[in-house]
N, C-alpha and C positions, 0 to 999 in steps of 0.2 A: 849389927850388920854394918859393914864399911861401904864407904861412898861405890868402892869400886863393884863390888858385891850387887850392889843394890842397881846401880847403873848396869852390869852383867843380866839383872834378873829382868828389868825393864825392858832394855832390849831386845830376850830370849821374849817376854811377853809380848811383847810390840811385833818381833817376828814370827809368831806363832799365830799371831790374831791375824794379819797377811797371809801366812800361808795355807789357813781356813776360808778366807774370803774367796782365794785363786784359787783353792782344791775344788770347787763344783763345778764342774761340765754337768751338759746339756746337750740333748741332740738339735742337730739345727732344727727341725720342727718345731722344736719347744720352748716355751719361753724360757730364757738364761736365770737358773737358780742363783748365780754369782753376782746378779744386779750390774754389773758391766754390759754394755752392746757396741758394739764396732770391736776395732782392731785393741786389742791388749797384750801387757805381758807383763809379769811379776818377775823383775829381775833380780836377782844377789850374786856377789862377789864375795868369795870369801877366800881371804888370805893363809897361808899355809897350810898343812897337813890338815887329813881330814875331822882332825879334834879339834880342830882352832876353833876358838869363838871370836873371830874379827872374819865378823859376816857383813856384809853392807846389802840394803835391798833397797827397793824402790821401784810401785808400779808403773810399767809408762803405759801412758791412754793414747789414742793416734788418731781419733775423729773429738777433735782436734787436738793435738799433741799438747800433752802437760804432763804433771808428773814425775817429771825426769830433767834432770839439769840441761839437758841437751835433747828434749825431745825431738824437736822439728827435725833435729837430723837425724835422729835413729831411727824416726818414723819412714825419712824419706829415703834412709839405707835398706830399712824393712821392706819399704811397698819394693822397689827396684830388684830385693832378691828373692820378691814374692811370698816372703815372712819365712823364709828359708833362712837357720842362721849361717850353715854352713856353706851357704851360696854366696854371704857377704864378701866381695872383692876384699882379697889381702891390701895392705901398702907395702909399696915400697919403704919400709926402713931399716935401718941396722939396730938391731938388739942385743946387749951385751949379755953371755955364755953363762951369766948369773942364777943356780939354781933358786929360784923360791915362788913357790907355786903357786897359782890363782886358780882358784874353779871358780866356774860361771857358769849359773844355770841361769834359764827362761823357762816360767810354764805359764802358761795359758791360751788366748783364741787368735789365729789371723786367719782373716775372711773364709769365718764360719766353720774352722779347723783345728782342733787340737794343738798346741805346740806343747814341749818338754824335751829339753836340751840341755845335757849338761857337758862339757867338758875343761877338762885340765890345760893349763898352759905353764910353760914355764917359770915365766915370771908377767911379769902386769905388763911391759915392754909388746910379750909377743901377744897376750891378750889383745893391746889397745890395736894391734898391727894387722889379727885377724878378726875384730868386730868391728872396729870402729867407732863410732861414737854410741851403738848399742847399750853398750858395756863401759862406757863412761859414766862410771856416780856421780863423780865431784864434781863439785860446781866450776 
């Protein structure tokens, strides 16, 4: 097995064990099967077409924010669109006409709610321009 192979296989493992953690809801009555309480969200990026394997994830927790290179502000972009992503305020920037495309999901709870959102952008330009620091991985 080659470095790249095995670092592929790690990954797919490492995200898979993630996306079992954030697959359990819970009625709000109930205590949370997913071991998470307050605000969450299991985020990934993943770059080109929908066979790519250049997926990037990372939980972000928001009572009190961690998890996330940039949590404090994606918490405080969250609370503000009421854990709506598509409520998050655009910026203003210019993005170049560049096809190559990002999806970006969110699944898991804000205050006491289901979340699961995926959509496609362009390229990572208009991603960062309509999440904002959400959807910022890198440090």
């Amino acid at each position: 097995m080659t470095h790249t192979s095995t670092a592929t296989a790690l990954r797919g493992a490492l995200l898979a064990a993630a996306v079992l953690l954030a697959a359990g809801q819970a009625p709000a009555q109930a205590a949370p099967r997913h071991g998470l309480q307050g605000d969450w969200l299991y985020l990934t990026v993943t770059r080109g077409d929908s066979r790519s394997s250049d997926t990037r994830g990372t939980l972000l927790l928001c009572d009190p924010p961690q998890g996330h290179a940039h949590a404090a502000e994606a918490c405080a972009e969250l609370a503000a669109a009421g854990g709506d992503i598509d409520a998050l305020p655009a910026r203003s920037v210019f993005c170049p006409m560049i096809y190559a495309p990002v999806t970006a999901h969110a699944r898991g709870e804000w205050q006491g709610r289901p979340v699961d959102c995926t959509r496609t952008f362009s390229n990572g330009c208009v991603l960062a321009a309509r999440t904002g620091d959400v959807f910022a991985l890198d440090g």
